[in-house]
N, C-alpha and C positions, 0 to 999 in steps of 0.2 A: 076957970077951965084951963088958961093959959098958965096958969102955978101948975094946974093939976098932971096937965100934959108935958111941965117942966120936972115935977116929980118923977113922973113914969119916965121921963126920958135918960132922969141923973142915976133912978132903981134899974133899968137895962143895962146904961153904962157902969156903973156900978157889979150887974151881974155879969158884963163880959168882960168886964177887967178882972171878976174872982175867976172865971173860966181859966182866962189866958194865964195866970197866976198856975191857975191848978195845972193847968196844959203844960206850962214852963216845969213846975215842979215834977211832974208826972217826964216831962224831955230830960231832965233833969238827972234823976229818981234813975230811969233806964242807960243814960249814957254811964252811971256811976257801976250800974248792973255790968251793964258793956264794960268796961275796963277793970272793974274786978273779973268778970270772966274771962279777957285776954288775960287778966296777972294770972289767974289758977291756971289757964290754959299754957302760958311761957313759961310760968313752974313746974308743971306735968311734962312739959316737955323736954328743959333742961335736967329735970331730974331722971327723967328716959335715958338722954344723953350721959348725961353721968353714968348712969348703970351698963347703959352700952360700953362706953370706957371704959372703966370696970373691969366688965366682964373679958372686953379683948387684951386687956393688960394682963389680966390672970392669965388667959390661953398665952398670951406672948411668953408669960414668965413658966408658966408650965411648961411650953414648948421646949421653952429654951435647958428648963433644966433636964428636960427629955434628952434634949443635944448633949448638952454636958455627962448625962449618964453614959448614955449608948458610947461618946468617945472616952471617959475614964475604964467603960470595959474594952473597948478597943485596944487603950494603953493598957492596959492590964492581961489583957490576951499577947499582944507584943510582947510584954516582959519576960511573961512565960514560955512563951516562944523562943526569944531570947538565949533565958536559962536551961529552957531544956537541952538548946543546941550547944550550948557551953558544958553542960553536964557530961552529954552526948560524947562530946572530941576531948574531954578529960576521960572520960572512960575510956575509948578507943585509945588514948595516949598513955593510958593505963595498960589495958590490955598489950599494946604493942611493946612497952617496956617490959615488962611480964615474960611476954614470948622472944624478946632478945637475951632476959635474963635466962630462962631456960636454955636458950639455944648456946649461950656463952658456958652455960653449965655444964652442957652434955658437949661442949667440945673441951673443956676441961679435964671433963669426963675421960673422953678420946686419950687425950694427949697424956693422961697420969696412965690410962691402961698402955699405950706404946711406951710409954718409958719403961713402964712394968715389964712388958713382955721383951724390951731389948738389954733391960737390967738381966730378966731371967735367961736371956740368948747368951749374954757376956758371960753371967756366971755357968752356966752349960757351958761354954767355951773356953773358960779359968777351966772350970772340972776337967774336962776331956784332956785340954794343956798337962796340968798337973800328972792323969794318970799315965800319958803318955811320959813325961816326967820320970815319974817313979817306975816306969819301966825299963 
C-alpha cells in the first residue's frame, strides 16, 4: 500500500509538473502573442507616421510651389507694368517731338512766307522806283 500510495503520489507530481509545463508553455505561447502584437501594432503605427509625413511634406511642397507661382506672376505683372510705362513715355516722347517738329515747320512756314511777302514789297518798290525813273 505504501509503494501504491508512493505511485499515486510520484502519478500527481508527475501530472502537476505536465500542468505547470503546459501552464508555462501556454504563459509562454501568449507573451510571444503579446509582443508580436506590440511589433504589428509599432509598425502600424510608424507606418501611420510615415504617411502622416508624407502627406504634410507634399502639402509643404505644394504650398510652396503655390508661393513661388502666385510671386513669378507677381513678377511678371511688374514687368509688364514696367514696359507698358516705358512704352507709354516713349510714345508721349514721340508725340511731343512730333508736335515740336510741326510747330518748327509752320514757323518755317511763317518765316519763307514774310520773306516772300517782303521780297514781293521790295520788288513793288524796285518797280514803282523805276517808273518813277523813267519818268
Amino acid at each position: 500500500q505504501q509503494q501504491r500510495e508512493q505511485l499515486e503520489k510520484q502519478k500527481l507530481l508527475e501530472e502537476q509538473q505536465q500542468l505547470e509545463k503546459q501552464k508555462q508553455t501556454q504563459q509562454e505561447r501568449e507573451l510571444l502573442q503579446q509582443e508580436h502584437q506590440k511589433q504589428m501594432e509599432e509598425t502600424i503605427r510608424k507606418e501611420q507616421e510615415e504617411r502622416e509625413l508624407r502627406r504634410l511634406e507634399e502639402e509643404r511642397l505644394a504650398e510652396a510651389a503655390k508661393k513661388d507661382l502666385e510671386i513669378q506672376q507677381e513678377e511678371t505683372l511688374r514687368r509688364q507694368k514696367l514696359e507698358n510705362e516705358r512704352l507709354e513715355r516713349e510714345r508721349q516722347q514721340e508725340a511731343e517731338r512730333q508736335r515740336l517738329l510741326q510747330e518748327e515747320a509752320a514757323e518755317e512756314q511763317r518765316e519763307k512766307e514774310r520773306i516772300a511777302a517782303l521780297e514781293a514789297e521790295r520788288e513793288k518798290e524796285e518797280e514803282k522806283q523805276r517808273q518813277i525813273a523813267a519818268q
